[in-house]
C-alpha positions as CSV (number, residue, x, y, z in Angstrom):
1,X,51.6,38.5,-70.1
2,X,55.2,39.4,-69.6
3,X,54.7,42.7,-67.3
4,X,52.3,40.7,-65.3
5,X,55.1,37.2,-64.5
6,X,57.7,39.8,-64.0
7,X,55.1,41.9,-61.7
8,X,54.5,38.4,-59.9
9,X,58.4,38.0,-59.6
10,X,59.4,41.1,-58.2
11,X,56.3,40.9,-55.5
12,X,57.5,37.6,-54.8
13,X,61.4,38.8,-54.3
14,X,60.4,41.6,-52.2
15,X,58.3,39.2,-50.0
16,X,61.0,37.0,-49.3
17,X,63.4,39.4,-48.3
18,X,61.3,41.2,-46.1
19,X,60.4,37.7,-44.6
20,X,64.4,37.2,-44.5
21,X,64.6,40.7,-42.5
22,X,62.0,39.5,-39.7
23,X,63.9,36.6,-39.0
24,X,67.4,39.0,-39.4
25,X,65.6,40.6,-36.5
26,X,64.7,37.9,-34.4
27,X,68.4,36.9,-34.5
28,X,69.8,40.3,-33.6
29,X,67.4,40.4,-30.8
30,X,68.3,36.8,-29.3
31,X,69.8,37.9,-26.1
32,X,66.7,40.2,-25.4
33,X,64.4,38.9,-22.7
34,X,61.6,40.9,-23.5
35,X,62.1,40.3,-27.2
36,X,59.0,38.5,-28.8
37,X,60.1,36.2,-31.7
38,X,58.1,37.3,-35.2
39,X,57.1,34.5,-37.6
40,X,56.6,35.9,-41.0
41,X,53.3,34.6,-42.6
42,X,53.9,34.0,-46.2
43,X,50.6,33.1,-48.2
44,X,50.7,32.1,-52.2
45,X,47.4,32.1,-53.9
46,X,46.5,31.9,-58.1
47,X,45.2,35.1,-58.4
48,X,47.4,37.5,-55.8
49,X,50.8,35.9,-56.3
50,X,53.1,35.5,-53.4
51,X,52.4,37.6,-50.4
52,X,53.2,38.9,-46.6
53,X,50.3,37.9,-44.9
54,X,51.2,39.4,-41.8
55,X,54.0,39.2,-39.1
56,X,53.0,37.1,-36.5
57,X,54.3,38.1,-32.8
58,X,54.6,34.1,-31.0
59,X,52.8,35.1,-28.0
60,X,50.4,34.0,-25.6
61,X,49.2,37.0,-23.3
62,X,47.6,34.6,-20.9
63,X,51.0,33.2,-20.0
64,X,52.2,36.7,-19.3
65,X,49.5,37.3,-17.6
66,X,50.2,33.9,-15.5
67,X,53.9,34.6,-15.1
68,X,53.8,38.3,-14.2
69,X,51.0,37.1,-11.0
70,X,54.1,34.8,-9.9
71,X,57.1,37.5,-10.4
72,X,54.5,39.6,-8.1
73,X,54.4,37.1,-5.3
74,X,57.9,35.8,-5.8
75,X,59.3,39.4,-5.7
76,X,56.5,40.2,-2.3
77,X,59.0,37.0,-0.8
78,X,61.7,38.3,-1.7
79,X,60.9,41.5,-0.3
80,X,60.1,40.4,3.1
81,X,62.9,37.9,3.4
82,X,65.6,40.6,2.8
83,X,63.8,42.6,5.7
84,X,63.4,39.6,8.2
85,X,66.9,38.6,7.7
86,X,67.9,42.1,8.6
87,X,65.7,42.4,11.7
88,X,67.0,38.6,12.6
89,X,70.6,39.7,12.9
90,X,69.9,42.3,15.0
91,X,69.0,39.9,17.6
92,X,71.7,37.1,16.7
93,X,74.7,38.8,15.3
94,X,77.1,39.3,18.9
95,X,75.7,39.0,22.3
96,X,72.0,37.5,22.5
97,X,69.4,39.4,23.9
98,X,68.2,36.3,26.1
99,X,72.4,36.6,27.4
100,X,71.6,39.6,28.8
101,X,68.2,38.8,30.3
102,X,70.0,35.6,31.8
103,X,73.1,37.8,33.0
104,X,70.6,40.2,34.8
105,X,68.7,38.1,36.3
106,X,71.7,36.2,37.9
107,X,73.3,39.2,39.3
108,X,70.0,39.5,40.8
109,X,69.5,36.4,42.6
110,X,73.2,36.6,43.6
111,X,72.6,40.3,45.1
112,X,69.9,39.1,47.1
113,X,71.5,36.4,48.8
114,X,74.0,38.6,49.6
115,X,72.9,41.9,50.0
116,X,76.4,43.4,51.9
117,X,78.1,41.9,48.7
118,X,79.9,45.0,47.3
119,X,80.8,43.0,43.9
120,X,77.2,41.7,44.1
121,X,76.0,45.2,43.9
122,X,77.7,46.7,41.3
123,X,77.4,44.1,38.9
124,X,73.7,44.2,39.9
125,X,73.7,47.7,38.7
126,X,76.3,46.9,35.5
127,X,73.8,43.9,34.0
128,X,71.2,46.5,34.6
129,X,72.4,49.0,32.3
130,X,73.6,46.4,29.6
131,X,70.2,45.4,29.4
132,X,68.5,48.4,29.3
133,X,71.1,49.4,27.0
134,X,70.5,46.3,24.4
135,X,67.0,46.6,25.0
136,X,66.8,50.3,23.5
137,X,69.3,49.6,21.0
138,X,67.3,47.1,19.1
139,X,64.7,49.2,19.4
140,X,66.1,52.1,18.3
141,X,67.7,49.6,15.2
142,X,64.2,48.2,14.2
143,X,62.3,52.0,14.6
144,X,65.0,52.9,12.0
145,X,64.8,50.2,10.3
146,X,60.8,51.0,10.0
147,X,61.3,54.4,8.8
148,X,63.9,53.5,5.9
149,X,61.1,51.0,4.6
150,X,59.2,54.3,4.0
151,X,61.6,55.9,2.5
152,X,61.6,52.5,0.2
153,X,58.1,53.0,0.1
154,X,57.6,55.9,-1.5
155,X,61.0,55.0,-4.1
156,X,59.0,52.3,-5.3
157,X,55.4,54.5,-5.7
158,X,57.2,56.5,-7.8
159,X,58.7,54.1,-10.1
160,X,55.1,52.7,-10.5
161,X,54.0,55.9,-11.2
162,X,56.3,55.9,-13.7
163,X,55.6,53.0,-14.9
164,X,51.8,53.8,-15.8
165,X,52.6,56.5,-17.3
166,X,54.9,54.6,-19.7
167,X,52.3,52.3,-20.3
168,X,49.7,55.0,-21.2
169,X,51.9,56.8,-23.6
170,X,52.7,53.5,-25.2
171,X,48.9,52.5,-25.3
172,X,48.5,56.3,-27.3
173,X,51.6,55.6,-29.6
174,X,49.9,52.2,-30.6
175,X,46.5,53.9,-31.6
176,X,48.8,56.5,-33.9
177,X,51.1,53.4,-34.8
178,X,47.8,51.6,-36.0
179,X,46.2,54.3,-37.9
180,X,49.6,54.9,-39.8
181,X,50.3,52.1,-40.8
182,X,46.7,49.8,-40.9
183,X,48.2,47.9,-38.0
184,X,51.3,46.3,-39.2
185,X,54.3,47.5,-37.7
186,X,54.0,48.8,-34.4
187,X,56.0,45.3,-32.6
188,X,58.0,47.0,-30.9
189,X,56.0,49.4,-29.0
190,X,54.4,45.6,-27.9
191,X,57.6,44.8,-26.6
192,X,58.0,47.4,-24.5
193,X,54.7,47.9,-23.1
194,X,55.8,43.9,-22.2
195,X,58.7,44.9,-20.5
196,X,56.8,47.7,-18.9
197,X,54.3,45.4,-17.7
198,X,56.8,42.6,-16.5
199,X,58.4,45.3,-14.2
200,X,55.3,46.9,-12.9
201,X,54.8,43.0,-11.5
202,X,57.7,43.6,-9.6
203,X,56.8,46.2,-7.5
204,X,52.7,45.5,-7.9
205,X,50.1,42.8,-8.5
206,X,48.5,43.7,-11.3
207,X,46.1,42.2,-14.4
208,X,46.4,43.3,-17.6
209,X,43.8,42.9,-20.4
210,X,44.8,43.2,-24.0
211,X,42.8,45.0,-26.8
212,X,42.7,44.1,-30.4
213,X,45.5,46.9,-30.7
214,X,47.3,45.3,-27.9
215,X,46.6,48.4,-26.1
216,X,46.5,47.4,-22.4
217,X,44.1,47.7,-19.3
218,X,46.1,47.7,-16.0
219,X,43.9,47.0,-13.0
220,X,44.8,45.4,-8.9
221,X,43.9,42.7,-8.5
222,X,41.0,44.5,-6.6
223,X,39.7,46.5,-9.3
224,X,41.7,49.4,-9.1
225,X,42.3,51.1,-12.6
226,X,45.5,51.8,-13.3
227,X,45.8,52.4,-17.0
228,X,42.7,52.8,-18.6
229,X,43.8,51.5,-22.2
230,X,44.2,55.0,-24.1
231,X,41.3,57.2,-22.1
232,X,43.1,58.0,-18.8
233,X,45.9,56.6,-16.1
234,X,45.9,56.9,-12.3
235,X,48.3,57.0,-9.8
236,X,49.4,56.0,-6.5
237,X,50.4,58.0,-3.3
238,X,51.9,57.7,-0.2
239,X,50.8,59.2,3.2
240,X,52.3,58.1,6.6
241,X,53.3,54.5,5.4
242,X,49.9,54.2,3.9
243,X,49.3,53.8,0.3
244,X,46.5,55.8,-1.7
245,X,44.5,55.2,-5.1
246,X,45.1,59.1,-6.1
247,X,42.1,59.1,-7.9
248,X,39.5,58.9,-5.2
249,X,42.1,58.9,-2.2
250,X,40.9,55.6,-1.3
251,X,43.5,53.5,1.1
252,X,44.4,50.3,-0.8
253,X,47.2,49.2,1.7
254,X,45.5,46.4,3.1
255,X,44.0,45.5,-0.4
256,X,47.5,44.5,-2.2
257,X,48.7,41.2,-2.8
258,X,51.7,41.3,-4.4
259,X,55.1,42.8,-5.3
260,X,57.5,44.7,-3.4
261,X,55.4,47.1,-2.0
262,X,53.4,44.2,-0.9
263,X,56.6,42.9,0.6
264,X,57.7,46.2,2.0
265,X,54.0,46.3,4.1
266,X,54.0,42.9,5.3
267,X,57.7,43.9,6.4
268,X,56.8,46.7,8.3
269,X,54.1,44.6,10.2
270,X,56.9,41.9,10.9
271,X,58.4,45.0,12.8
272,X,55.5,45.8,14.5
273,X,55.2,42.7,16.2
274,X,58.7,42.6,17.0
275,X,58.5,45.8,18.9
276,X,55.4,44.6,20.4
277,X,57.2,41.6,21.8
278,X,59.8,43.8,22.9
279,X,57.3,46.2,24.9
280,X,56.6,42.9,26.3
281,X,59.2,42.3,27.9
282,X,60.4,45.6,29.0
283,X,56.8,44.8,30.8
284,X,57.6,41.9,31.9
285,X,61.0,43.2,33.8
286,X,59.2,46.5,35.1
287,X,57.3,44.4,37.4
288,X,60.3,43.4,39.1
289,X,61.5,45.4,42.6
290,X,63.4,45.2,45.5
291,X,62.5,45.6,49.3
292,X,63.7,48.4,51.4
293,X,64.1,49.1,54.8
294,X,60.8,50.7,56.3
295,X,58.4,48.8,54.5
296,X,59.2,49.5,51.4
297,X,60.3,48.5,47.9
298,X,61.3,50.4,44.4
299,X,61.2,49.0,41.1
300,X,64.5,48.1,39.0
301,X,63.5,49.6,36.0
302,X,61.1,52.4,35.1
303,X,59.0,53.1,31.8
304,X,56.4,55.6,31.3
305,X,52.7,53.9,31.1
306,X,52.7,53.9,27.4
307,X,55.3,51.4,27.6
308,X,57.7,53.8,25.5
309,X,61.3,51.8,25.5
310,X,62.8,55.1,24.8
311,X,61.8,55.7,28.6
312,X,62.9,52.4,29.6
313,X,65.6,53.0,32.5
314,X,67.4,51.4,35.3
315,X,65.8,52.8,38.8
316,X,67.9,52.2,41.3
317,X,71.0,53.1,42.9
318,X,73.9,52.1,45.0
319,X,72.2,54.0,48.0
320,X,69.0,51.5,47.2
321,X,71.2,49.0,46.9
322,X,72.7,49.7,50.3
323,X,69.5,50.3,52.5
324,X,67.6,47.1,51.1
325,X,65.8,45.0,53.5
326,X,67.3,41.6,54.2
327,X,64.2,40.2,56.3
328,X,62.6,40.0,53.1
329,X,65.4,39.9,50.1
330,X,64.6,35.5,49.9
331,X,61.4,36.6,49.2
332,X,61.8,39.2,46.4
333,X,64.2,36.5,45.3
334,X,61.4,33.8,44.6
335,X,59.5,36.3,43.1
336,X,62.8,37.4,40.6
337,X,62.5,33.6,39.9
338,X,59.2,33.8,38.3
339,X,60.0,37.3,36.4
340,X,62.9,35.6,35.1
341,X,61.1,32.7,33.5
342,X,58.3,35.4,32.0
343,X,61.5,37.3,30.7
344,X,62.9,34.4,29.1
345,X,59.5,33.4,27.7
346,X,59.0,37.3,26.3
347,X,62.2,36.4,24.7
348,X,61.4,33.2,22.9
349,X,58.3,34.3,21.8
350,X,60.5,37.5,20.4
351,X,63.0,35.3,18.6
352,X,60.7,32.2,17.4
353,X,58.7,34.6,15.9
354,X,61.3,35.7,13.8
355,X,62.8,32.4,13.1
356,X,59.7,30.9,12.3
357,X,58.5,33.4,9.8
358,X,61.7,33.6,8.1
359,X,61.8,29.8,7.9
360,X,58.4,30.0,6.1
361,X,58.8,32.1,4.1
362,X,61.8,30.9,2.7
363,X,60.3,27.8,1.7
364,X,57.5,29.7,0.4
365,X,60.3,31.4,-1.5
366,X,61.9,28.5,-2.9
367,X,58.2,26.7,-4.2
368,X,57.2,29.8,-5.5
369,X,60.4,30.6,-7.5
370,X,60.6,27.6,-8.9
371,X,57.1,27.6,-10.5
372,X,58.5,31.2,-11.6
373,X,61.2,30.0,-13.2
374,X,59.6,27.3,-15.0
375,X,56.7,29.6,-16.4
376,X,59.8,32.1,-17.7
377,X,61.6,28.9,-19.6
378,X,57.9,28.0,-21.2
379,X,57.4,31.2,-22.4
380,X,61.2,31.9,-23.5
381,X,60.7,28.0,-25.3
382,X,57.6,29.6,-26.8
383,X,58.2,33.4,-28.0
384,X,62.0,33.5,-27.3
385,X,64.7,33.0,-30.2
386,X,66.5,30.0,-30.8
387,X,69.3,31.1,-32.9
388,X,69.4,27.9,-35.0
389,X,66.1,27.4,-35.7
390,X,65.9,31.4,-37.4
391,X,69.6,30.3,-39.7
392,X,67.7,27.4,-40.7
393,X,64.7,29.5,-41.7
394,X,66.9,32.4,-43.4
395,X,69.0,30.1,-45.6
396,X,65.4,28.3,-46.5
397,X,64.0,31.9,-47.4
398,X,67.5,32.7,-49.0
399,X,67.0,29.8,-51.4
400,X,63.8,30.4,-52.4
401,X,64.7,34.0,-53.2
402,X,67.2,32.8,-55.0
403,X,65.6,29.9,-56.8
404,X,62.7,32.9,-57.9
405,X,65.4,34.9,-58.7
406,X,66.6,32.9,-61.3
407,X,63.2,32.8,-63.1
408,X,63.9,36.1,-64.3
409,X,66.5,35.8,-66.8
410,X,64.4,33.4,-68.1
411,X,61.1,34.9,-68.5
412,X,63.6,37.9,-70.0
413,X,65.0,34.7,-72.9
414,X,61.4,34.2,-73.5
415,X,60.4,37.8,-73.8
416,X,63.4,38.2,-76.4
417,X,62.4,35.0,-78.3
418,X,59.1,35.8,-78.6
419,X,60.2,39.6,-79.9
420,X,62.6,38.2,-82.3
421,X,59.8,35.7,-84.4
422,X,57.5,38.6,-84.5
């Protein structure tokens, strides 16, 4: 009778201070964002005394499943704002492109009105080559521009790689983890496949489904297998801005949805159509000439028929300048009139574009952060640690232990009383 209370006793004191240990943990852990509080389960029943049930992680994997689709889509935003902020300076930051259009365009007009104007000439030909020269230059700014987002590009593959393979070798250590130990303390490895999974939202939209291990399959939100729980993982690739699913080389560019990378590709389109609006107008002003004596007339500016700014170029001379045809300059001059007001319109188009989708986007941004940020503070308020709350709890398990404690001595007095009359 007396092995068995003490038996009971010493289960019961070893129960509590493991329980006292979780919470221990859950304090030290506090300031950890990817820390998932632990509840400790204590069960007391007739026949089996006072035991652990088990340690509960306070989770809900739909939530992170919920809040790791908005990180995606916040941090796509985020993505594309940086790069449209960058591109948006490079038309606004100094002298406008639409200044130099208008400055052209002026020196133009005044040129033809008076064609033996020697100061009309040569700032004819000096608002020439400033345009031509701010025209190639943010070109030459948003080509680079381009080819450092590959460079981004691949960066961020290769942390996703990463990535997966973290989250594979943590799905294999929580098979050995569950076989050692019957599935009882492996938390940890949880935690970090959660933080491995919160960062892979970063760069990637991805879902996640949970096993009874809390092993993990990774898939886009397309069907693409990542991380096939324990059997396999598959990476990504990069070839000429396009990304590849390595394991069947299939092109999955168009088929992402969120994340940086996400970000990074709808960035690089933002550049296209930049440099699309900018072929536009250097199409716009090719189309623009001058007469000359005999008959006939020569184009201000040249560019090869691909439209390739790098050829972009002023055409004439001072010698053109100096043979053109008065007769007909007041015509030429109605017609610069109506290139002008195409030029101007090639520019607007360039330049609302750019405002417009930045101005979208950021209040995009803002709406979808916010519902970001209040997902986060739900599931902090629900697995994170409140540090007064877990006190509370230790000094509860603290008295108890010590309250059991006490029993001791006097099951000891009863053993010795009961020794004694025999």
């Amino acid at each position: 009778m007396f092995a068995g209370a003490f038996n009971t006793i010493a289960q019961a004191l070893d129960v509590y201070k493991k329980a006292v240990e979780v919470r221990d943990r859950n304090v030290a852990n506090s300031q950890d964002e990817n820390y998932v509080r632990e509840s400790p389960l204590i069960q007391s029943d007739l026949y089996t005394g006072i035991t652990l049930q088990e340690v509960r992680r306070i989770q809900n994997f739909n939530f992170i499943n919920l809040r790791n689709e908005k990180l995606s889509l916040v941090s796509s935003l985020e993505e594309r704002k940086e790069v449209l902020s960058q591109i948006e300076s490079l038309f606004q930051a100094g002298k406008g492109l639409e200044d130099y259009v208008n400055d052209f365009f002026k020196a133009y007009e005044d040129f033809l009105k008076e064609p033996t104007n020697e100061g009309a000439k040569s700032e004819l030909l000096s608002s020439a080559n400033a345009l031509v020269n701010a025209v190639k230059s943010r070109y030459k700014q948003l080509t680079n521009l381009s080819q450092s987002l590959d460079n981004v590009l691949q960066k961020y593959v290769r942390r996703v790689n990463e990535l997966l393979k973290k989250l594979y070798n943590v799905n294999m250590e929580i098979t050995l983890a569950y076989a050692q130990s019957g599935g009882k303390d492996y938390r940890t490895l949880l935690n970090q496949r959660d933080a491995y999974l919160k960062e892979l939202s970063q760069y990637l939209y991805v879902r996640a489904q949970e096993d009874e291990l809390g092993r993990v399959k990774v898939i886009t939100d397309k069907g693409f297998v990542l991380v096939d729980f324990g059997n396999a993982y598959y990476t990504l690739g990069v070839e000429n801005g396009r990304v590849k699913y390595k394991r069947d080389q299939s092109d999955i560019t168009e088929l992402l949805s969120g994340g940086k990378i996400k970000g990074l590709i709808d960035s690089r389109n933002d550049i296209n159509t930049t440099l699309n609006n900018l072929e536009s107008l250097v199409n716009t002003l090719s189309g623009l000439k001058i007469p000359l004596n005999g008959g006939t007339e020569k184009n201000v500016f040249s560019v090869n028929s691909s439209l390739d700014i790098d050829t972009f170029s002023v055409n004439i001379t001072r010698n053109d300048l100096d043979n053109v045809d008065f007769a007909r300059a007041t015509d030429y001059a109605e017609n610069g009139l109506n290139v002008w007001e195409n030029a101007k319109k090639d520019v607007i188009r360039l330049t609302d574009y750019i405002g417009s989708e930045k101005k979208s986007l950021e209040s995009e941004y803002d709406t979808e952060k916010a519902l970001y940020d209040s997902l986060e503070r739900k599931i902090l308020e629900r697995q994170g640690v409140s540090v007064d709350e877990e006190f509370m709890e230790i000094i509860k398990l603290q008295r108890t232990y010590e309250a059991v404690a006490k029993i001791l001595p006097r099951i000891d007095e009863l053993m010795q009383t009961t020794i004694n009359m025999i």
